[in-house]
VOVO-783269 format. One record per atom (N, C-alpha, C, CB): residue in one letter; x negated, z, y negated. Coordinates in steps of 0.05 Angstrom, whole numbers, plus 32768, in hexadecimal, padded with zeros to 4 digits. Glycine has a CB too. Layout:
! residues N
AXZY/...
! end
This chain:
! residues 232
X7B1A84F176AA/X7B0284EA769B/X7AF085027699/X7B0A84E1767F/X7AFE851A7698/X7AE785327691/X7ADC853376AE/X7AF485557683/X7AE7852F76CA/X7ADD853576D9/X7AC4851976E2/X7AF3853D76EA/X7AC5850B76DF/X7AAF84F876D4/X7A9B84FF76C9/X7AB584E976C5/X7A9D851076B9/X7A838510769C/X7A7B852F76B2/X7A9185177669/X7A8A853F76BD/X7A87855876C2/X7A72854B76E3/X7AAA856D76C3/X7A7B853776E6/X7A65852876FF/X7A4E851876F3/X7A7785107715/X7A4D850C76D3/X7A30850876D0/X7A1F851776C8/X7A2B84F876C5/X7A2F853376BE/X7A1C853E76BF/X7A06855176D8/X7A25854876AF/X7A15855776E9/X7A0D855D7703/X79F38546770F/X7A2A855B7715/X79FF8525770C/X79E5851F7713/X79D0852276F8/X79E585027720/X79D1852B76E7/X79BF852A76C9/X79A8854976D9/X79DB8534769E/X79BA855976DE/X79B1857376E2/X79A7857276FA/X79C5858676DF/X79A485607712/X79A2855A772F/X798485517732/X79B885427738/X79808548771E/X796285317720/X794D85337704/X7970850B7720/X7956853876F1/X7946853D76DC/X7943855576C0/X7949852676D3/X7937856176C5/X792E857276BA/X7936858576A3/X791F856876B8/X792785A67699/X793585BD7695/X793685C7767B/X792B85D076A4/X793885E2767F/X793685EF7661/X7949860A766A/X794585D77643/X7939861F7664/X79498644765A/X792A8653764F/X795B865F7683/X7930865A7635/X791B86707635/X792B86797619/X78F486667635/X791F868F760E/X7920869975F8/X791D868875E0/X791086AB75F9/X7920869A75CE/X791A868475B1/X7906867D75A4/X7925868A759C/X78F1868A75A9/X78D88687759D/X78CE867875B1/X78C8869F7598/X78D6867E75D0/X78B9866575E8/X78D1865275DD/X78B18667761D/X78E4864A75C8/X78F2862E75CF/X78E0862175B5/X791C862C75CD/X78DF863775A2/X78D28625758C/X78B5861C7590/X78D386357571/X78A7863175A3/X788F862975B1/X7890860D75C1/X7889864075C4/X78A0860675D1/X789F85EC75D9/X78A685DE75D0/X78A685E675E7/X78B785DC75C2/X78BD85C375A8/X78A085BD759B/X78D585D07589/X789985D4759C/X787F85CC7588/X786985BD7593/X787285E5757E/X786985C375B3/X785985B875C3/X786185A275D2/X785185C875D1/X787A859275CD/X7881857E75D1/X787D856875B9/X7897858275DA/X787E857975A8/X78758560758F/X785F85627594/X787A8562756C/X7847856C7593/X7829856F759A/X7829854F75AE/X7820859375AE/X782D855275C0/X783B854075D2/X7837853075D3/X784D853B75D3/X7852852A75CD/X785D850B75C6/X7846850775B4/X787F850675B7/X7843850A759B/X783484FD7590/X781184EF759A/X7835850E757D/X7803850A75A9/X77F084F675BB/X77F284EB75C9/X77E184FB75C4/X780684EA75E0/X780A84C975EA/X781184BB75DD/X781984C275FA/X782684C075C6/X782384A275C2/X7809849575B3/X783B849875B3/X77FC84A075AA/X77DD849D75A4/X77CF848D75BA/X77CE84BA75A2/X77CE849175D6/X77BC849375E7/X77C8848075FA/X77B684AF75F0/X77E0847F7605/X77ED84847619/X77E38476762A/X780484837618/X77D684727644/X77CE8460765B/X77E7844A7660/X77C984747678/X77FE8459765E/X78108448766C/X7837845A766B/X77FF84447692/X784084487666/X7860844F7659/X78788440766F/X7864843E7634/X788A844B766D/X78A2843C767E/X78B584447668/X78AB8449769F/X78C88430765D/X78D684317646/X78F1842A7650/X78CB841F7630/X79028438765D/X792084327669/X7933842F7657/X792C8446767C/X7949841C765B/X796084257653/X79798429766A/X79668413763E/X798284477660/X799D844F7677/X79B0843E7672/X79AD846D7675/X79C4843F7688/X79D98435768C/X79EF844B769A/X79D2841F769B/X7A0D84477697/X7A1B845A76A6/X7A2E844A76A7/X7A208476769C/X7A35843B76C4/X7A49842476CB/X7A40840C76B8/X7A6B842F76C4/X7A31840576B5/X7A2283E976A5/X7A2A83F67686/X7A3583C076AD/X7A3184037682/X7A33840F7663/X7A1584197654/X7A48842B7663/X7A06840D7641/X79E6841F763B/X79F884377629/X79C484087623/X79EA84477637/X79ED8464762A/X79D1846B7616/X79EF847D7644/X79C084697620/X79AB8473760F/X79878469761B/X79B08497760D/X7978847B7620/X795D846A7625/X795484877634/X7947845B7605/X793E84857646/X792B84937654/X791484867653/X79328496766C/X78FC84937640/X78E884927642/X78CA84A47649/X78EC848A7635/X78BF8490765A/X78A484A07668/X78838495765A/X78A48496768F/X787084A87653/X785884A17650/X784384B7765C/X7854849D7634/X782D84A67669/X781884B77670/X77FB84AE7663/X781884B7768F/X77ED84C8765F/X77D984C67659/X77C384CA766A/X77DA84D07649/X77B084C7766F/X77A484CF7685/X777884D07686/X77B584B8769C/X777F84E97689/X775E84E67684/X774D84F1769D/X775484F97669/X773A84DF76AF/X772C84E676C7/X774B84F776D3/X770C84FA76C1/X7749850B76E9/X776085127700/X7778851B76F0/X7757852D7717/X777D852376D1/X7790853476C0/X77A2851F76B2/X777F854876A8/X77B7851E76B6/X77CA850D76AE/X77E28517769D/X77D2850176C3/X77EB851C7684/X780085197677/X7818850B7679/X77FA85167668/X782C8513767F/X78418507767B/X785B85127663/X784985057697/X786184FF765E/X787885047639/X789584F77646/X786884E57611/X78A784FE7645/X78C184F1764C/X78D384FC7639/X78CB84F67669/X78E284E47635/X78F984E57621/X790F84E2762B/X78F884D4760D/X792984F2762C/X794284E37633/X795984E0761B/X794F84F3764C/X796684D77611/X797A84D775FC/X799784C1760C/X796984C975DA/X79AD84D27619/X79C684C17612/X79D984C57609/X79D084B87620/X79EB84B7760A/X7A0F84BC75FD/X7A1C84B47608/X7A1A84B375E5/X7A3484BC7615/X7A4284AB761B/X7A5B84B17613/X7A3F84A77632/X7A6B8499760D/X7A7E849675F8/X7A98849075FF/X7A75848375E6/X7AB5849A75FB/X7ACB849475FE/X7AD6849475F8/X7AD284947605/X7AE7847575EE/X7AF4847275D2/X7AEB846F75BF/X7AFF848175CA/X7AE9847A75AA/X7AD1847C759A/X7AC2849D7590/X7ADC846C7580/X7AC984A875A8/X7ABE84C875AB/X7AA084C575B6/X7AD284DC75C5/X7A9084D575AF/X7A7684E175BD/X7A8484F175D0/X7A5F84F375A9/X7A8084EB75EE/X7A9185007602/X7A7C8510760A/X7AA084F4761F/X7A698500760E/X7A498512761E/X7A3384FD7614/X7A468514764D/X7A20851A760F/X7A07851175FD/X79EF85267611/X7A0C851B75D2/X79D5851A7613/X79C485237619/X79A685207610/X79CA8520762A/X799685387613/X7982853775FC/X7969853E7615/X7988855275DD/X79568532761E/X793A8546762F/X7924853A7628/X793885487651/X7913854F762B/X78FC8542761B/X78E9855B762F/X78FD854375F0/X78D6854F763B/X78C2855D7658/X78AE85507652/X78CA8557767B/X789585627652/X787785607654/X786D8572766E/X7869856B7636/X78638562767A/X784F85627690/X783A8558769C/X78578562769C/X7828856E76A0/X7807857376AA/X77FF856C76C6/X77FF859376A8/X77F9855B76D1/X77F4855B76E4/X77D1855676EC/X7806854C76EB/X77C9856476FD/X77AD85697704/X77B1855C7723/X77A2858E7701/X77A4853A7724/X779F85327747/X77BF8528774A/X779585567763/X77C285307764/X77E8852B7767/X77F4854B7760/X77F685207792/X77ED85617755/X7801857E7749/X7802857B7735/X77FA859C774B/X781585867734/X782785927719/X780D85A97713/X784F85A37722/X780985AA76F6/X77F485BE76E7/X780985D076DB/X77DD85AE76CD/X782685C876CB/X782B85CE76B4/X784585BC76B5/X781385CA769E/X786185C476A9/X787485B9769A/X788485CE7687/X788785AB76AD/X788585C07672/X789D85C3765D/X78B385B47654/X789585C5764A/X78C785C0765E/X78E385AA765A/X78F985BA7649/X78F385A0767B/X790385A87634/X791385B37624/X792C859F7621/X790485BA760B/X794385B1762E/X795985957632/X7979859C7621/X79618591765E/X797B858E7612/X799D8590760B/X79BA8582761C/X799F858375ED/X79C1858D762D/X79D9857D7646/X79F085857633/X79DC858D7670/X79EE85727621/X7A0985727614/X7A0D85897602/X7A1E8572762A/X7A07859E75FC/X7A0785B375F5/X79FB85CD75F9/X7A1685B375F6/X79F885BC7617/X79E685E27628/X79CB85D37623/X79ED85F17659/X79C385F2761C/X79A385F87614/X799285FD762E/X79A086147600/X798485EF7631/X797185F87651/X795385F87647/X797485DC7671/X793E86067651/X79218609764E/X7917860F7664/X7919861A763C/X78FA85FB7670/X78F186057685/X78D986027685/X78FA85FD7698/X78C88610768B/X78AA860A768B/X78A0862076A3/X789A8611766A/X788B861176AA/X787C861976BB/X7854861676C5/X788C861176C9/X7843862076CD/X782E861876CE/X781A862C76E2/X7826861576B1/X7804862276EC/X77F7863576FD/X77F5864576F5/X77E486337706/X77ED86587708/X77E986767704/X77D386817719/X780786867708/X77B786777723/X77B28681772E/X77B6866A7749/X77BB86997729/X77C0867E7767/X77CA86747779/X77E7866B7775/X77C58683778B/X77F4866B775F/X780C866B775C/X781E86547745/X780E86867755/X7834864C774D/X784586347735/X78588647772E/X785686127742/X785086547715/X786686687705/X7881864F76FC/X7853867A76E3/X7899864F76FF/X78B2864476F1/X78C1865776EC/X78C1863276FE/X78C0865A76C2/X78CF866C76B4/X78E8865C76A9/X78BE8679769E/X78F8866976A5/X790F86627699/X79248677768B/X791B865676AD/X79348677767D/X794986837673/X7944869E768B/X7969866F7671/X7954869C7699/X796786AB76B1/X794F86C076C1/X7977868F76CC/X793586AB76C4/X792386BF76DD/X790786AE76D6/X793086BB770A/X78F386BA76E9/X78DA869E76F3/X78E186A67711/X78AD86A276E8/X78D986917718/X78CD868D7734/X78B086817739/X78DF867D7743/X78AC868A774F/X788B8686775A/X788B86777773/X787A86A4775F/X7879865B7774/X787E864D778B/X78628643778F/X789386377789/X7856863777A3/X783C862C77AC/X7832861B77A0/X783B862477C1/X781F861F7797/X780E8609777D/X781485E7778A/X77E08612777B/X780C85D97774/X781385C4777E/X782E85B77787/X780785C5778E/X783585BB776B/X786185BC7774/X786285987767/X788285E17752/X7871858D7768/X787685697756/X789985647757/X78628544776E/X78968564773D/X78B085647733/X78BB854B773A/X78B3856A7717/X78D385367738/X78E485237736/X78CE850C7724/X7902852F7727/X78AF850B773C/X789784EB771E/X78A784DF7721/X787284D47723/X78BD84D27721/X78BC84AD7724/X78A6849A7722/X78CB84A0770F/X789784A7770E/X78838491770C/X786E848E771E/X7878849176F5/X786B84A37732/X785F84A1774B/X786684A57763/X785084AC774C/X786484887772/X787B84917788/X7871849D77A5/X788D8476778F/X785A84A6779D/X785184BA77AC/X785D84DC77AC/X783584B977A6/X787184D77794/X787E84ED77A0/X789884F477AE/X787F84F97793/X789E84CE77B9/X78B284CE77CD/X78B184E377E7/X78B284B277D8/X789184E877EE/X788B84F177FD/X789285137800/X787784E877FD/X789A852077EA/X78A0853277E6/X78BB853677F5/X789C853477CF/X78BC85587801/X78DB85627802/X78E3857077F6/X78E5856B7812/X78D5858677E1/X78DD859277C8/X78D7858B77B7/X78DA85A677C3/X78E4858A779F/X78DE8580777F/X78E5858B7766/X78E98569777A/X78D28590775C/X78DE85A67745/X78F68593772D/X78BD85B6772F/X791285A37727/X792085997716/X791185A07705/X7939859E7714/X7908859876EC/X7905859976CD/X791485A276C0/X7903858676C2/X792D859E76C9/X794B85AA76B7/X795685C576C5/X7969859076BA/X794885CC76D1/X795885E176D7/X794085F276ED/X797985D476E6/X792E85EA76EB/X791185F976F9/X791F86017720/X7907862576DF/X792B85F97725/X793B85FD7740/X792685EA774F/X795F85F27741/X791C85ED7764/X791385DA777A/X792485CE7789/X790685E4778A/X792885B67790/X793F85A87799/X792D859677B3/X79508593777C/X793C859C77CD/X793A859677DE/X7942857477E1/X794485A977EB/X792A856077EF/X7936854B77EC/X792785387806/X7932854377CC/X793A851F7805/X79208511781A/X792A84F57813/X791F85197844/X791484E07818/X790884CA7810/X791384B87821/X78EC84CA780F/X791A84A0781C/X791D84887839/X7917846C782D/X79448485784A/X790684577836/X79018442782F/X792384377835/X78E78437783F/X792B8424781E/X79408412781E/X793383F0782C/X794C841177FA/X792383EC7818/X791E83D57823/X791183C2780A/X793983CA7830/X78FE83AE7816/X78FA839577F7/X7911838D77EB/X78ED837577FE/X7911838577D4/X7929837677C0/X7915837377AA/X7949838A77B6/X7926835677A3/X7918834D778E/X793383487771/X7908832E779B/X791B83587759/X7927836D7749/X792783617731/X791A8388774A/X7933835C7721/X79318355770B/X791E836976EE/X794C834F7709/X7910836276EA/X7902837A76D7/X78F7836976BE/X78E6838B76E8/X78FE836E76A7/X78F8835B768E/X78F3834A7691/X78E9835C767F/X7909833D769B/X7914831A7693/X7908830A76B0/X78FF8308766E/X78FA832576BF/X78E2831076D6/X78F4832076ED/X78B1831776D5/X78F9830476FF/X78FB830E7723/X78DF8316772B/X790582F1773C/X78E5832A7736/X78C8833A7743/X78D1834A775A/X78B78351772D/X78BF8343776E/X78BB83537788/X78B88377778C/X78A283477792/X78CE83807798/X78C9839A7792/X78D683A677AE/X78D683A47773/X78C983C377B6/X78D083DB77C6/X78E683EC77BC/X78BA83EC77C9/X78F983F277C8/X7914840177C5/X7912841A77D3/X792D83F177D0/X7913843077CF/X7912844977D1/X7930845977CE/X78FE845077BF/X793E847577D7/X794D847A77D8/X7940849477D9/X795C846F77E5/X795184AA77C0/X794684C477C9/X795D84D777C4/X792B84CD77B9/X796184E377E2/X797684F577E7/X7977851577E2/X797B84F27800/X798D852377D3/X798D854377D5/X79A9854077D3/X797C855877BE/X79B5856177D2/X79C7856A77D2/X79D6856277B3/X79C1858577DC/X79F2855077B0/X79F885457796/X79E885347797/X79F78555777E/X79D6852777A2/X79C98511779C/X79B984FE77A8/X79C08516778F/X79B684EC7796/X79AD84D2779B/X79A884BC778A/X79BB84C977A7/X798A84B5778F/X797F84A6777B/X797284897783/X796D84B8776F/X79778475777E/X7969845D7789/X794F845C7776/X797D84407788/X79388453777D/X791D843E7768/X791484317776/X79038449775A/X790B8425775C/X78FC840A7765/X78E78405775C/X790883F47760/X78D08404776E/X78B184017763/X78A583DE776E/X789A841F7775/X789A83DA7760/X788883BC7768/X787383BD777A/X787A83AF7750/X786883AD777F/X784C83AA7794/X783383BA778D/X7842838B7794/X783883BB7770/X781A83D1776B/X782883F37761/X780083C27747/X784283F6776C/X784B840B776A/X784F8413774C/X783B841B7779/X785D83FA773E/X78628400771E/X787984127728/X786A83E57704/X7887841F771A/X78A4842B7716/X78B5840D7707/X78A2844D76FD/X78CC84077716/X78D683F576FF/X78FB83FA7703/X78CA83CF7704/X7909840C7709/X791B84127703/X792F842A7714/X792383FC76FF/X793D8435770F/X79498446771E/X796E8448771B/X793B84617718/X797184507734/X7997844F7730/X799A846A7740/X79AE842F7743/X79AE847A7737/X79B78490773E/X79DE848C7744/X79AB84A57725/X79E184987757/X7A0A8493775C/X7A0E84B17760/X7A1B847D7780/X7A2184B57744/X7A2384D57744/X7A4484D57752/X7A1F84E7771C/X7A4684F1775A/X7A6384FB777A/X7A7584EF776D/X7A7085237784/X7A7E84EE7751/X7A9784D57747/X7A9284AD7756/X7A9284D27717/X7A7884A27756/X7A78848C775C/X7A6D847B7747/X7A9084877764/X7A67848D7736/X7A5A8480771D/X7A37847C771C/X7A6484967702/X7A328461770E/X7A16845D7713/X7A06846376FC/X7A118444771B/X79F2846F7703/X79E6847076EC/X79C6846176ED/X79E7848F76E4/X79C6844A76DF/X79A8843E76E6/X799F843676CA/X79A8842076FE/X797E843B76D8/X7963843876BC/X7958842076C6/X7944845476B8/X7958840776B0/X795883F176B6/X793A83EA769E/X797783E476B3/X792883DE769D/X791B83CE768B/X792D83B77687/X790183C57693/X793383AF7669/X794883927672/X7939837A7667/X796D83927662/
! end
């Protein structure tokens, strides 16, 4: 069993997003994540409201909102799960990421994540000719115009690097059309595109509709276990 939980978290840490800094940039982003959240949800253009699953078990919820004004777009994401055995809390997880995007780049992220216990912080933002990513440990400096793990745009299938959020690492990856399937998404059969996106530890299925909504995703972490975000 621990080696299980010690494999969801690997895919948790594989695909979504970060956190290391000191104590003051942590209280700084907390602060600027409530800032946040609170104007989208004021505003928001448009939301994707998931609930996880781990082997058909709901663990908890993943939620997305963007705000978006002329080319500058906000994005707010929430993650909260648990997963439970017996009647133990075995693994619990906490992320909460705000990101800036200017056109199709990344402007700006702040991600502040609890994996069960470990503390992670990551933020990053132009600099010039440059995408500064700080964290606990170091920064690194990479070519403007970096796009982290959108789901919600699947124009960034097209991508082969992607910034983790959880861990500011760039993760090498590549894209392959699966095929049409028709998908069940709140209570309605609906026509949809299947996508597959490959890296090292991983693998992620989604599924977008004809006008390129986002409407669900499944991940199979190296144990065999699924983990999928379903609207139900």
């Amino acid at each position: 069993m621990n080696k299980n939980y010690q494999q969801f978290n690997t895919f948790i840490s594989s695909h979504r997003y970060g956190l290391y800094q000191v104590a003051l940039l942590l209280m700084l982003s907390m602060f600027n994540l409530a800032h946040a959240a609170s104007s989208v949800s004021g505003s928001s253009d448009k939301s994707w409201e998931f609930t996880v699953y781990l082997d058909g078990d709901e663990i908890g919820f993943h939620n997305f909102s963007m705000s978006q004004k002329e080319n500058r777009q906000e994005i707010y994401s929430s993650a909260r799960f648990d997963v439970k055995f017996l009647f133990f809390n075995a693994y619990s997880y906490e992320h909460d990421n705000v990101e800036h995007w200017r056109g199709q780049c990344l402007e700006s992220i702040n991600a502040v994540t609890n994996d069960n216990g470990e503390r992670y912080n990551v933020s990053g933002q132009v600099d010039n000719d440059e995408f500064i990513v700080s964290t606990l440990e170091k920064k690194t400096t990479h070519v403007p115009c970096l796009k982290t793990f959108a789901y919600w745009d699947p124009d960034f299938l097209n991508e082969t690097r992607l910034l983790n959020s959880q861990t500011g690492e760039m993760i090498e990856v590549v894209s392959q059309f699966i095929g049409s399937e028709t998908l069940s998404h709140q209570g309605k059969e609906i026509e949809s595109r299947r996508y597959r996106l490959l890296g090292e530890n991983l693998q992620i299925d989604l599924w977008y509709s004809d006008d390129d909504n986002w409407l669900a995703l499944e991940s199979l972490t190296e144990g065999g276990r699924v983990v999928r975000y379903a609207m139900p």
